[in-house]
Backbone as JSON, one array per atom type, in Angstrom:
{
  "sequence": "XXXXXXXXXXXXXXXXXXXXXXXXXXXXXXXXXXXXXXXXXXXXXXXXXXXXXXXXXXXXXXXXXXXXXXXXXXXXXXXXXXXXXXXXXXXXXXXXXXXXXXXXXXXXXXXXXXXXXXXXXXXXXXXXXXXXXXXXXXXXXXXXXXXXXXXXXXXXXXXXXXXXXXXXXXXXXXXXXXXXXXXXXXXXXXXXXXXXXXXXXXXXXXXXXXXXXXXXXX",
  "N": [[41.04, 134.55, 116.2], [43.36, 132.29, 115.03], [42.63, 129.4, 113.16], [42.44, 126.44, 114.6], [44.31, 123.11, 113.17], [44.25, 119.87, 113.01], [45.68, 116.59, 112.61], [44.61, 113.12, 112.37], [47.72, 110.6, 112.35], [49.17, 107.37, 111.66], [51.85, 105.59, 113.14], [54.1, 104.11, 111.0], [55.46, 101.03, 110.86], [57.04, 99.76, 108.97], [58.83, 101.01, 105.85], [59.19, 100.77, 101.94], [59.15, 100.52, 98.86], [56.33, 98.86, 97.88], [55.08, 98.72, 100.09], [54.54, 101.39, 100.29], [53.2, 102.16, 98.35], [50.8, 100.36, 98.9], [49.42, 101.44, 100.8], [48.75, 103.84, 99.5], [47.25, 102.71, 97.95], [45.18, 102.23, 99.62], [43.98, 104.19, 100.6], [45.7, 106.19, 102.08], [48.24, 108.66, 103.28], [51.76, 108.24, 102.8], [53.81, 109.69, 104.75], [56.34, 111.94, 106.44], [57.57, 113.14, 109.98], [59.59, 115.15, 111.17], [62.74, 116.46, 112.94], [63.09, 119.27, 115.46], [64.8, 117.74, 117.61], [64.37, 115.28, 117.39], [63.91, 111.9, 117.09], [62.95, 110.89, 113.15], [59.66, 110.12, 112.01], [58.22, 107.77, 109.97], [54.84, 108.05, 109.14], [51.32, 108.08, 108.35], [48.77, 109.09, 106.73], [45.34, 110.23, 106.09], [44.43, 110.36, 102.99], [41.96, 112.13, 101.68], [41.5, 113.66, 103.9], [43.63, 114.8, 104.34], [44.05, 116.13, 101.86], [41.51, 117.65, 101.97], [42.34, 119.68, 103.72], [44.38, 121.07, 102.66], [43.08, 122.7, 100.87], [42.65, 124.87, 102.05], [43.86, 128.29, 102.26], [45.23, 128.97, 104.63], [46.16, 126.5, 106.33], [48.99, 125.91, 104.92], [50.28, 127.52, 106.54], [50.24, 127.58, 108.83], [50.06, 126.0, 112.47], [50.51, 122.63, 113.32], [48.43, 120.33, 114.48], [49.84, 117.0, 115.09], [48.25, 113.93, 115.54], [49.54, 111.38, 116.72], [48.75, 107.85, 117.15], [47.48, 108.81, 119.64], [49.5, 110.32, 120.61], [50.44, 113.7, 120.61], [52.19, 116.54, 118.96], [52.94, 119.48, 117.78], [53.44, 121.13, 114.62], [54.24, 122.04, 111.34], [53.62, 122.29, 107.82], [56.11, 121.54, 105.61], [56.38, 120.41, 103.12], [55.11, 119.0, 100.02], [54.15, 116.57, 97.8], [52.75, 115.9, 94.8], [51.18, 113.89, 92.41], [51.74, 114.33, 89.07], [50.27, 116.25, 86.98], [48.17, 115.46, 88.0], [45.64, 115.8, 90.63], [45.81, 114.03, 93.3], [47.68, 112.91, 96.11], [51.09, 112.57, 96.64], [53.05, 112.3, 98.49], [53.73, 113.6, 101.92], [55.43, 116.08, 103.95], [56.47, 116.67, 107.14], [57.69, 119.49, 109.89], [58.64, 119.12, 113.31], [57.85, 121.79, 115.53], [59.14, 123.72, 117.78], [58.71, 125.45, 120.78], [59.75, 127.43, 121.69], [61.85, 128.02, 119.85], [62.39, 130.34, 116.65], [60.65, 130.0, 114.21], [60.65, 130.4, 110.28], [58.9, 131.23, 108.07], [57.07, 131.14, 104.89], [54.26, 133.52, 104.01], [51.29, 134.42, 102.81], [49.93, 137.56, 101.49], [47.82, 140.02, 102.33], [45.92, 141.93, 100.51], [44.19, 144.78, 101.12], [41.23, 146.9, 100.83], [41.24, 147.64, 98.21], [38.95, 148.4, 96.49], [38.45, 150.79, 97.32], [40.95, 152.7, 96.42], [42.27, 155.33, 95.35], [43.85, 155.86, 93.23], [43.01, 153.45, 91.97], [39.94, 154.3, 90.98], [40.54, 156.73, 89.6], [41.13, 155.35, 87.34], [43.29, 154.02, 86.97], [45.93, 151.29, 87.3], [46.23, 148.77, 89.44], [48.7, 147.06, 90.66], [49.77, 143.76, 91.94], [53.32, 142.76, 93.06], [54.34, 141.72, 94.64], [53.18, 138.47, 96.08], [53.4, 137.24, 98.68], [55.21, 136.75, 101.35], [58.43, 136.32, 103.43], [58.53, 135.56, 106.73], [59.83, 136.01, 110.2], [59.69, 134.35, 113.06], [58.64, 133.57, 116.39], [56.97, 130.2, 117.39], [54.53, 130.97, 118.84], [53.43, 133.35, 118.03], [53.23, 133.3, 115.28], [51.47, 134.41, 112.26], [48.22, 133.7, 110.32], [47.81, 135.38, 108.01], [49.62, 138.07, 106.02], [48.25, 141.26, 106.19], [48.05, 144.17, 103.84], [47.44, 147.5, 103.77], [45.41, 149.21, 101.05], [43.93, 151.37, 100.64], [44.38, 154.15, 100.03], [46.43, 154.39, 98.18], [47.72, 157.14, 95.24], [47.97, 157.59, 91.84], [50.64, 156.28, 90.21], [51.91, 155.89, 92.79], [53.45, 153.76, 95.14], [53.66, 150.7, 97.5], [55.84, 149.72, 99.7], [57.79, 146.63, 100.76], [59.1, 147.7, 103.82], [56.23, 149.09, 104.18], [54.68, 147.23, 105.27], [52.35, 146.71, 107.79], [53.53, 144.81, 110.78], [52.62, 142.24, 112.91], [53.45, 142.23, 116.4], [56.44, 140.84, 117.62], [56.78, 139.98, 115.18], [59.02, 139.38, 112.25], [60.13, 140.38, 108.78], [62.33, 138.42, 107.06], [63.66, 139.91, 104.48], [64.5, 142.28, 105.65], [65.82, 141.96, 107.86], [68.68, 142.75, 107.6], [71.51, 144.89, 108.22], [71.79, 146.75, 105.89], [69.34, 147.68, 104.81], [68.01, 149.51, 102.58], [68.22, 148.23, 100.07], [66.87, 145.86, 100.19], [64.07, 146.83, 100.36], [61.68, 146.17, 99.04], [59.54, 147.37, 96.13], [55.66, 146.16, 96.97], [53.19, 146.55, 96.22], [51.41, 148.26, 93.36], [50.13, 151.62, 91.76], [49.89, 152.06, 88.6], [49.41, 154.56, 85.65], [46.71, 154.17, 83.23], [47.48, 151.8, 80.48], [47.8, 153.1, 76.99], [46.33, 152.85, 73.78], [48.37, 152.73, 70.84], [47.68, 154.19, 68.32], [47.06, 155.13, 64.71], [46.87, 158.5, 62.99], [45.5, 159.82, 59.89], [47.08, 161.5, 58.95], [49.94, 160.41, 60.28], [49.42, 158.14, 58.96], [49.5, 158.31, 56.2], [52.47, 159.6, 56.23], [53.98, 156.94, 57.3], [53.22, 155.72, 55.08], [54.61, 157.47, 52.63], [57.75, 156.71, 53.62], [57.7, 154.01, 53.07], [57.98, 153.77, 50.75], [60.07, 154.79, 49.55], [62.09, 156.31, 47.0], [63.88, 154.58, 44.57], [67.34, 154.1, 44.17], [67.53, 154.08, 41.45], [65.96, 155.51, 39.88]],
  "CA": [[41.96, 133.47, 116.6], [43.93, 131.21, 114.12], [41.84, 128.48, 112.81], [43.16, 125.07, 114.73], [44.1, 122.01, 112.41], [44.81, 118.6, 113.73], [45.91, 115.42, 111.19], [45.12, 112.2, 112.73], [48.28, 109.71, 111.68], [49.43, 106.55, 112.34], [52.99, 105.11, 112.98], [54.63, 103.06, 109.63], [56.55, 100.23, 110.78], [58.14, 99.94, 108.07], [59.01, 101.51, 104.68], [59.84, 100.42, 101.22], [57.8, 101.25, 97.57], [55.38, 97.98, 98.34], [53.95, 99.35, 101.41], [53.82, 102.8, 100.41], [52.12, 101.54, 97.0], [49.48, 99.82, 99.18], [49.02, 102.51, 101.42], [47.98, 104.51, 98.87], [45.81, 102.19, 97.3], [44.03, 101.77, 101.19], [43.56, 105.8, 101.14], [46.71, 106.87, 103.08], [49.23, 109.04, 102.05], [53.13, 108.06, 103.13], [54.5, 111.42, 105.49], [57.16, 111.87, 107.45], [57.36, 113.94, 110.98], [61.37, 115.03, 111.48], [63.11, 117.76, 113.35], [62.92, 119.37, 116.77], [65.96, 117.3, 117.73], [64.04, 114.05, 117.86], [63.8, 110.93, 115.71], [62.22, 111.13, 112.33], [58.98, 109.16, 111.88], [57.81, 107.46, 109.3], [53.56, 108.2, 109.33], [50.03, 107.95, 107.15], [47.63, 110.17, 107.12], [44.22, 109.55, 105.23], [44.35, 111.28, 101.83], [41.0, 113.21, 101.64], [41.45, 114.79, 104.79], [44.99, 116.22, 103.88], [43.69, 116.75, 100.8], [41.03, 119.41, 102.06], [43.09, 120.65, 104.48], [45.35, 121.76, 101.41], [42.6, 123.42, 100.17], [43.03, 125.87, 103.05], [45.26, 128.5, 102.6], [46.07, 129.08, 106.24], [46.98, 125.19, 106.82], [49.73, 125.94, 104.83], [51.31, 128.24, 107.31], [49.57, 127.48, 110.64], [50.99, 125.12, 113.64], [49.17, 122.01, 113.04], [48.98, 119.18, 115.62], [50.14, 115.8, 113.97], [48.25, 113.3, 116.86], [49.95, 109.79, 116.49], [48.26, 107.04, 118.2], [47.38, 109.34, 120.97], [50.53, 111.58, 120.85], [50.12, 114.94, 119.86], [52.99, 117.11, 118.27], [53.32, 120.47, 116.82], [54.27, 121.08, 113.11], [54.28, 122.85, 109.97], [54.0, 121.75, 106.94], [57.34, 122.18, 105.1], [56.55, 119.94, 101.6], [53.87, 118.13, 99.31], [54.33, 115.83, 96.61], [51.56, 115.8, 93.93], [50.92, 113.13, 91.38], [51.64, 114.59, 88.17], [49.23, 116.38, 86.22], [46.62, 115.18, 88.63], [45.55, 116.43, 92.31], [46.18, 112.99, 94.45], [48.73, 113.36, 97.03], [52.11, 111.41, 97.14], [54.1, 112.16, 99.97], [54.05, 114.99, 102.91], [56.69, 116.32, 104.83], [56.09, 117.9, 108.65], [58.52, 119.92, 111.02], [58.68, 119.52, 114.24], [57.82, 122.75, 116.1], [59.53, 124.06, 119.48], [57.73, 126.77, 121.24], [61.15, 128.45, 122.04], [62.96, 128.33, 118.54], [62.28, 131.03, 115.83], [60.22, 129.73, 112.7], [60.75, 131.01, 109.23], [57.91, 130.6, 107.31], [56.35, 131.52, 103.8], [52.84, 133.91, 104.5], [50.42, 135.34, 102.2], [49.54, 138.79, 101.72], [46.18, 139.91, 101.81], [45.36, 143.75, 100.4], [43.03, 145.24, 101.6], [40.75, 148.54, 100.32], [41.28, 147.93, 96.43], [38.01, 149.35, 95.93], [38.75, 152.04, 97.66], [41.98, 153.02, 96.37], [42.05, 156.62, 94.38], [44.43, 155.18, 91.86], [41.94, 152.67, 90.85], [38.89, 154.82, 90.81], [41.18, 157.62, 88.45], [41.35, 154.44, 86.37], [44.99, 153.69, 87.0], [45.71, 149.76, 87.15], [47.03, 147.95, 90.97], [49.05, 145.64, 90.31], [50.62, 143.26, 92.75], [54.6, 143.0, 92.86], [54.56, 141.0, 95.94], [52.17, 138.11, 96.61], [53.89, 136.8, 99.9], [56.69, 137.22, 101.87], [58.6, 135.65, 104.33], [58.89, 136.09, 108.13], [60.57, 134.96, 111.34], [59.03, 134.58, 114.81], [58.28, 132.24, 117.36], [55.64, 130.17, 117.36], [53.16, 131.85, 119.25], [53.46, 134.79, 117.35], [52.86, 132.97, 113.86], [49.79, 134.9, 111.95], [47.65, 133.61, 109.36], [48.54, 136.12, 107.04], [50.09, 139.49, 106.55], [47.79, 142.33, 105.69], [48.39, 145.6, 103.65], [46.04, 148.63, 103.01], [45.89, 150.07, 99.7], [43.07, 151.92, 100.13], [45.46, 155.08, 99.89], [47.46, 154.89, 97.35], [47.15, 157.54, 94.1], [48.59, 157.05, 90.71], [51.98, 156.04, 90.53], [52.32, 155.47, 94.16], [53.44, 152.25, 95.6], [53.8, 150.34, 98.81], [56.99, 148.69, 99.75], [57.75, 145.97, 102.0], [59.13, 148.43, 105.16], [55.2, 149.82, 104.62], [53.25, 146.35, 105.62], [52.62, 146.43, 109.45], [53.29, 143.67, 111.14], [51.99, 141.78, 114.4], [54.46, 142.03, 117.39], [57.05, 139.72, 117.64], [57.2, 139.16, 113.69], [59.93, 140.29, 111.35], [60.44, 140.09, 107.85], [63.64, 137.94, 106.86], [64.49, 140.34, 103.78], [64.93, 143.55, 105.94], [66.54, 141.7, 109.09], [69.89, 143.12, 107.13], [72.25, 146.31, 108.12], [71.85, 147.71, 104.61], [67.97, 147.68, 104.42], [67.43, 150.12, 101.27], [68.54, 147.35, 99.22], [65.99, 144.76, 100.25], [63.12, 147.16, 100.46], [60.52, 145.97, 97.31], [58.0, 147.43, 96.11], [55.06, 145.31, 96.69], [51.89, 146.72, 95.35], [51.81, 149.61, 92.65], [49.54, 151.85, 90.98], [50.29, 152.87, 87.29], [48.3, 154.96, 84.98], [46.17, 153.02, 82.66], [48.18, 152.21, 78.97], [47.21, 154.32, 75.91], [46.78, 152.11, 72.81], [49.07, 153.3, 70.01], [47.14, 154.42, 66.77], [48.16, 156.05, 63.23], [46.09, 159.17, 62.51], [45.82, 159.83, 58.8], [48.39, 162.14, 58.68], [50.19, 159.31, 60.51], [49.63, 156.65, 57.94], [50.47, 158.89, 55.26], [53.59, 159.36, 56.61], [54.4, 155.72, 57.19], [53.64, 154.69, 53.0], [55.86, 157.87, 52.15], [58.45, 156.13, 54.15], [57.78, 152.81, 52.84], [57.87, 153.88, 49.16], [61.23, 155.83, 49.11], [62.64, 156.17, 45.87], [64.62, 153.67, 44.46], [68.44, 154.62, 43.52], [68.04, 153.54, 40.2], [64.85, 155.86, 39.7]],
  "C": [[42.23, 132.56, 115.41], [43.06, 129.77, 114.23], [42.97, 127.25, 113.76], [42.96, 123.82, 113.67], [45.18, 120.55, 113.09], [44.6, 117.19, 112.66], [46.2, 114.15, 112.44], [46.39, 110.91, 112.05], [48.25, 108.67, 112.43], [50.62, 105.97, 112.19], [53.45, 104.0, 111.43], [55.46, 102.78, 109.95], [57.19, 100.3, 110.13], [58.07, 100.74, 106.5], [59.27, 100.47, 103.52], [58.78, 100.89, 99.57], [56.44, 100.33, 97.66], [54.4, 98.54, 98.99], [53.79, 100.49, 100.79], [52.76, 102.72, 98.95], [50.45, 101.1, 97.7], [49.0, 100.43, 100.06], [48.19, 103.54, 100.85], [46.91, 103.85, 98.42], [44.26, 102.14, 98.36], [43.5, 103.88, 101.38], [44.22, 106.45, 101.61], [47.46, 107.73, 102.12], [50.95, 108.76, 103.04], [53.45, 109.69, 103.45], [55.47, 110.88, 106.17], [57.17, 113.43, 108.63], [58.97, 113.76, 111.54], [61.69, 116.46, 112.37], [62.33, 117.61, 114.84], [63.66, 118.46, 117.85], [65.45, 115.63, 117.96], [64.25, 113.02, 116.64], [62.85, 110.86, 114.83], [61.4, 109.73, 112.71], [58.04, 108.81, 110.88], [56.08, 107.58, 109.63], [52.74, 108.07, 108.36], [49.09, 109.16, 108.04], [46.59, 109.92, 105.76], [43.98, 110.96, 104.1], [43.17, 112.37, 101.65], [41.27, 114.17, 102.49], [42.45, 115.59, 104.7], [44.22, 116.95, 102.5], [42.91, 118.1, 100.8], [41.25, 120.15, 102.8], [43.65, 121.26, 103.59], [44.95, 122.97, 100.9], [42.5, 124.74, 100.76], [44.24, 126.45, 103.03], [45.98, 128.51, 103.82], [46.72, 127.81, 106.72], [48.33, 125.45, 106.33], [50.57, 126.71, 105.41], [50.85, 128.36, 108.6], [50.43, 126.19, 110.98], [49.87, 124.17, 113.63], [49.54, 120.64, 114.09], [48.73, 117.87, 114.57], [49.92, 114.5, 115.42], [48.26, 111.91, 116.25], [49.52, 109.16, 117.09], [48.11, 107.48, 119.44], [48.43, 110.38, 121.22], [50.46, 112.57, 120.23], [51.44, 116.04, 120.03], [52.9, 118.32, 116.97], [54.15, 120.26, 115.79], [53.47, 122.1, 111.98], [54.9, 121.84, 108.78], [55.26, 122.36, 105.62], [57.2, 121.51, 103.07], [55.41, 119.09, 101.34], [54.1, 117.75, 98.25], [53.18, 115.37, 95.79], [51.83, 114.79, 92.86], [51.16, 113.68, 89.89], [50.9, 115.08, 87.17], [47.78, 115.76, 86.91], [46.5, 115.75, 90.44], [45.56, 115.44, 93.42], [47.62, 113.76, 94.54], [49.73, 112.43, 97.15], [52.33, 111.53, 98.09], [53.95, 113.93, 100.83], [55.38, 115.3, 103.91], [56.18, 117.42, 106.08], [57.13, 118.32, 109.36], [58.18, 119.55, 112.31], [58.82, 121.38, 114.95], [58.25, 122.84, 117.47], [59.73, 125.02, 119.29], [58.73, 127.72, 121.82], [62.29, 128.79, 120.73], [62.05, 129.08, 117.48], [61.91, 130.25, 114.74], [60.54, 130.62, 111.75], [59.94, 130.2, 108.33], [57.23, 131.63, 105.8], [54.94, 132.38, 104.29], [52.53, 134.51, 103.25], [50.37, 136.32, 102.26], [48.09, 138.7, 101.26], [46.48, 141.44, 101.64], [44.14, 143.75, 100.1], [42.52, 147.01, 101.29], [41.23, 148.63, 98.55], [40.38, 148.41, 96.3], [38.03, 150.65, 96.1], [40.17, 153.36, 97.11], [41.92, 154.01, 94.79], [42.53, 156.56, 93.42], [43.7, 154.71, 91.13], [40.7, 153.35, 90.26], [39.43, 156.55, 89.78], [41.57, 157.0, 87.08], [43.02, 154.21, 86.01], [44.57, 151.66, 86.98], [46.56, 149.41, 88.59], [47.62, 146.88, 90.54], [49.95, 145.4, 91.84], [52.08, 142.78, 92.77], [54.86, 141.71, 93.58], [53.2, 140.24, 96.19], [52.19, 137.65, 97.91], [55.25, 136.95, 100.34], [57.05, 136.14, 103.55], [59.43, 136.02, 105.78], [59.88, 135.29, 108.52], [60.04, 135.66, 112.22], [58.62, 133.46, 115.36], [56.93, 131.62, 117.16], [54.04, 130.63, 117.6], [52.79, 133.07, 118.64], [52.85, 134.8, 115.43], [51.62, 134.13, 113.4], [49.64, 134.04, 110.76], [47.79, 134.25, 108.12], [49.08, 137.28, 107.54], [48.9, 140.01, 105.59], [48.21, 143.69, 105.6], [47.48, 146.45, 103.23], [46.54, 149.21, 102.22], [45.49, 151.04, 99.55], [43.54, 153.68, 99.84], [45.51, 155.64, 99.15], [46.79, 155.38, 95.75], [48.16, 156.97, 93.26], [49.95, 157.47, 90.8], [53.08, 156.26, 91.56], [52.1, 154.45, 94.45], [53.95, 152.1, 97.57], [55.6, 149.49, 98.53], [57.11, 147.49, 100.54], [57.8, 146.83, 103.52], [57.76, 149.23, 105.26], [54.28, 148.87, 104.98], [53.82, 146.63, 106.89], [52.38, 145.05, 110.42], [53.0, 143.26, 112.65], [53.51, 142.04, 115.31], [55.01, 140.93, 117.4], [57.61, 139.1, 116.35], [57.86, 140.35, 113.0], [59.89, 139.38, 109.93], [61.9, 139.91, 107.84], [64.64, 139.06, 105.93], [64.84, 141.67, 104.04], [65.09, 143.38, 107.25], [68.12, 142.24, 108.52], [70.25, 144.56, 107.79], [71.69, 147.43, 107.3], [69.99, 147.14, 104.21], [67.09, 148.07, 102.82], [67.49, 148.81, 99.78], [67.29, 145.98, 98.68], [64.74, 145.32, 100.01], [62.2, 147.15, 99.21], [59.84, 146.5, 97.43], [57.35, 146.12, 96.04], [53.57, 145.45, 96.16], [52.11, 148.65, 94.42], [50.55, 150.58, 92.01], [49.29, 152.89, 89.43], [49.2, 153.52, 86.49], [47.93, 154.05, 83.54], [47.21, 152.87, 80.87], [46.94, 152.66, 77.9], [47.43, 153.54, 74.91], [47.28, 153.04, 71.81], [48.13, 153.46, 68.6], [47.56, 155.67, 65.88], [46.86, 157.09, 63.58], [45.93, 158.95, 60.8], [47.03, 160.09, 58.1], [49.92, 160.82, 58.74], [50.9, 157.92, 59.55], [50.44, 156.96, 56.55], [52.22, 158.73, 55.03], [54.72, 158.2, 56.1], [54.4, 155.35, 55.5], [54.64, 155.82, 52.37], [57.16, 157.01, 52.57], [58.44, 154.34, 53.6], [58.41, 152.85, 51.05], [58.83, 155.04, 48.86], [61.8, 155.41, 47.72], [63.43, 154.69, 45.27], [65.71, 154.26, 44.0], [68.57, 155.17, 42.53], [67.36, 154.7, 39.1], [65.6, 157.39, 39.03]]
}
């Protein structure tokens, strides 16, 4: 089951750089909670605790309840404003969620079975193409991530997008199209390992004949 995350805030009378200056200085961080056809609302939320929510990848793509003085409201976090060269938090931004309208959201990939995967163990190299991708599906349907198995694939065989399998109810946005072949990426690969380039003797030889061609004049 999807981890639950819940951000106590609290309403912000008012706005302006003052308050949100001294908000921060008190520990808060200045958010706003918009969308879902209602009125935006200015909110705080206490900096550490967003902060190690952050540190969670899944917060960033889970349904997170935003409980205002007792009111509690689905959301996703859509934006984060970082300090510059440092890890304090300026400003957040939340959606409104409704449990009947189609999300489109950013997800992770997780692969799964790299150790296992006959490419790697022939000493080929996996590389990843694709670190995330992005769905659409209703809320209830959200996942935590997408997972793909590698454990498969030989040398210079890859996965594409139309080969991750996904939960019921969820589609990928970049092969909701007619013309599918187009969109279909590779997203994980496995090439054979590179061969460093070296002279033999013969080789080098070669190369100083070639360097030391005559001169015209000669």
């Amino acid at each position: 089951m999807p981890e639950q995350f819940e951000l106590i805030a609290r309403v912000r009378a008012r706005s302006g750089t003052n308050l949100v200056r001294r908000l921060r200085r008190e520990g808060d961080v200045p958010a706003v909670l918009y969308g879902g056809g209602k009125d935006n609302i200015s909110i705080a939320i206490n900096h550490d605790v967003l902060f190690h929510s952050l540190e969670k990848e899944e917060f960033h793509s889970a349904i997170i309840i935003i409980n205002t003085d007792g009111r509690k409201e689905q959301a996703i976090l859509r934006d984060v404003q970082r300090r510059p060269h440092k890890t304090s938090i300026l400003h957040a931004d939340f959606q409104r969620v409704d449990e009947n309208r189609t999300l489109t959201m950013t997800m992770p990939i997780h692969f799964l079975g790299e150790e296992d995967c006959p490419g790697v163990r022939a000493g080929g190299v996996l590389s990843h193409l694709i670190n995330d991708v992005e769905i659409s599906c209703l809320p209830r349907n959200l996942p935590e991530h997408i997972e793909l198995d590698v454990s498969s694939l030989e040398l210079n065989e890859s996965l594409h997008l139309s080969d991750i399998p996904l939960p019921d109810g969820v589609n990928l946005t970049s092969l909701m199209h007619e013309e599918t072949h187009d969109h279909d990426l590779a997203v994980v690969s496995v090439s054979p390992p590179r061969v460093s380039a070296t002279l033999d003797e013969t080789g080098e030889e070669e190369a100083e004949t070639v360097d030391k061609a005559p001169d015209e004049n000669e």
